[in-house]
N, C-alpha and C positions, 0 to 999 in steps of 0.2 A: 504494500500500500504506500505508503510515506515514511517520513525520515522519523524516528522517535530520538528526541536531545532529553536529557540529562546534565544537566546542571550542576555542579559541585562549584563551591569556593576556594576560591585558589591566592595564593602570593602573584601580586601584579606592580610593575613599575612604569609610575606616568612623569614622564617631565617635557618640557617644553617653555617653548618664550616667543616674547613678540620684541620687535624694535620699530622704530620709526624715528624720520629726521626729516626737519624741515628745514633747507634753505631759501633765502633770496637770493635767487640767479641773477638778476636785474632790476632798475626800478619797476615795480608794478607786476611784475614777475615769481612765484614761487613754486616750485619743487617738493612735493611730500613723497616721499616713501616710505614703505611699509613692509615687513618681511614677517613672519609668525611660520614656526615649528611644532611640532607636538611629535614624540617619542612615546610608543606603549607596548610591553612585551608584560607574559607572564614566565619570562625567563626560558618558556621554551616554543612559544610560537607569539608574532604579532595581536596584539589585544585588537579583535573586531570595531567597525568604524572609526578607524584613526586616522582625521582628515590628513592629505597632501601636504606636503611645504608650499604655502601660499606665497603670492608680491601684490602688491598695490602700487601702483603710479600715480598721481596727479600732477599737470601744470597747468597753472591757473594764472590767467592775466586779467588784472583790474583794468575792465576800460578805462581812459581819463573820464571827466567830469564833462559833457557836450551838455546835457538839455538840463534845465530846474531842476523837471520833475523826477527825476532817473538819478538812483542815491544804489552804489555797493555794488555796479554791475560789475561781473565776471564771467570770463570764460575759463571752463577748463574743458583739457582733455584727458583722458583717467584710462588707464589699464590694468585690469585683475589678471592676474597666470596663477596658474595652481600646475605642481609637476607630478608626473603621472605616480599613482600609488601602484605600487606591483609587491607591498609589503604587507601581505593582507594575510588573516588568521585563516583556516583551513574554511572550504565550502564559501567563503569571499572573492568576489571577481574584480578583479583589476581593472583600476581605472585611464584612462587616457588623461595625459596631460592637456594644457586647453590655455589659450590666450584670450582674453575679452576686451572690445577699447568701446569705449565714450565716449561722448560730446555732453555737455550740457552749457546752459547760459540761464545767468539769473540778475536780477536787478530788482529793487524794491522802485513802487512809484508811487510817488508824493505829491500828485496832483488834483487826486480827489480827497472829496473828506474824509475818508480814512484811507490810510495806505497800503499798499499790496503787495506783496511778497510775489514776484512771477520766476518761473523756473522749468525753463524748457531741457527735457534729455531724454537723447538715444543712447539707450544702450542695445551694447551686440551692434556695433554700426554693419559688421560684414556679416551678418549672420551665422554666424560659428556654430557650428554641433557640437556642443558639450554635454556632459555627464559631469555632476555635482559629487562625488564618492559619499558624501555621507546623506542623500535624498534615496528614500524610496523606491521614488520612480527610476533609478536607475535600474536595481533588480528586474525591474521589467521590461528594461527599451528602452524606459522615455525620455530624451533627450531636457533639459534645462529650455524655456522661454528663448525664441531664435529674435533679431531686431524688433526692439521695442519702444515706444513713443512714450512720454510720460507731460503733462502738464501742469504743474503743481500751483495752488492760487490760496495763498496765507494768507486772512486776513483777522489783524490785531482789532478786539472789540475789548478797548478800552475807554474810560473819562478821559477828556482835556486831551484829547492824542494832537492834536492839532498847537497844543500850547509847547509841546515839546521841540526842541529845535535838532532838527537833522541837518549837518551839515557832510555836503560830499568828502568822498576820501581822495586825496589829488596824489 
């Protein structure tokens, strides 16, 4: 029929870290990077769902200051990589490594009576077929979300938002 498990408690060893750094490349210009590990063995076989060594990218440029109403515009562009897991505990399938990039743009505007947070992003700009190692749906096929559009519209409902002074970032 099917697989019968048995469960027993066992000695296991988890470690792992993350780092990040942020430079200013230029004026108006910044650099984030991001790196995260996770290490899991119970000494004698890999400890089940133990994501990939991940990175994260962003460079992000501050528009200068053009119109009134338009306060904190940025672009960036962002890439996630995950390298492939082939470290996997028995009856676990192996995953493929996988590069992801973005775009997005955002800007607050201060030209109506309350102000609005807008934020335009693609992610997946080339449609990449990825598997997530530690989703579900990988077990069975199903690929990760391929290019996707998002529109995000934050608006603060606050008193006296109007008394408060915003001024551009230059």
């Amino acid at each position: 029929a099917g697989q019968v498990y048995q469960f027993r408690q066992s000695e296991a060893f988890r470690a792992g870290g993350e780092v990040e750094v942020e430079f200013t490349i230029a004026p108006n210009t910044t650099l984030i990077a991001n790196l995260e590990y996770v290490y899991a063995t119970d000494f004698t076989y890999p400890l089940p769902y133990t994501p990939p060594a991940q990175s994260f990218i962003a460079l992000e440029y501050a528009l200068p200051y053009y119109w009134r109403g338009l306060h904190k515009t940025n672009l960036r562009l962002t890439n996630r990589s995950a390298a492939a897991q082939n470290r996997n505990s028995r009856n676990e399938l192996s995953t493929p490594g996988h590069s992801i990039y973005g775009l997005s743009l955002s800007t607050m505007l201060v030209a109506l009576p309350l102000p609005l947070s807008i934020t335009l992003q693609v992610h997946n700009i080339f449609d990449t077929k990825y598997w997530n190692h530690l989703s579900f749906y990988r077990t069975i096929e199903i690929p990760e979300p391929g290019r996707n559009y998002q529109l995000l519209v934050t608006i603060p409902f606050e008193r006296n938002i109007r008394t408060k002074q915003i001024r551009p970032e230059r």
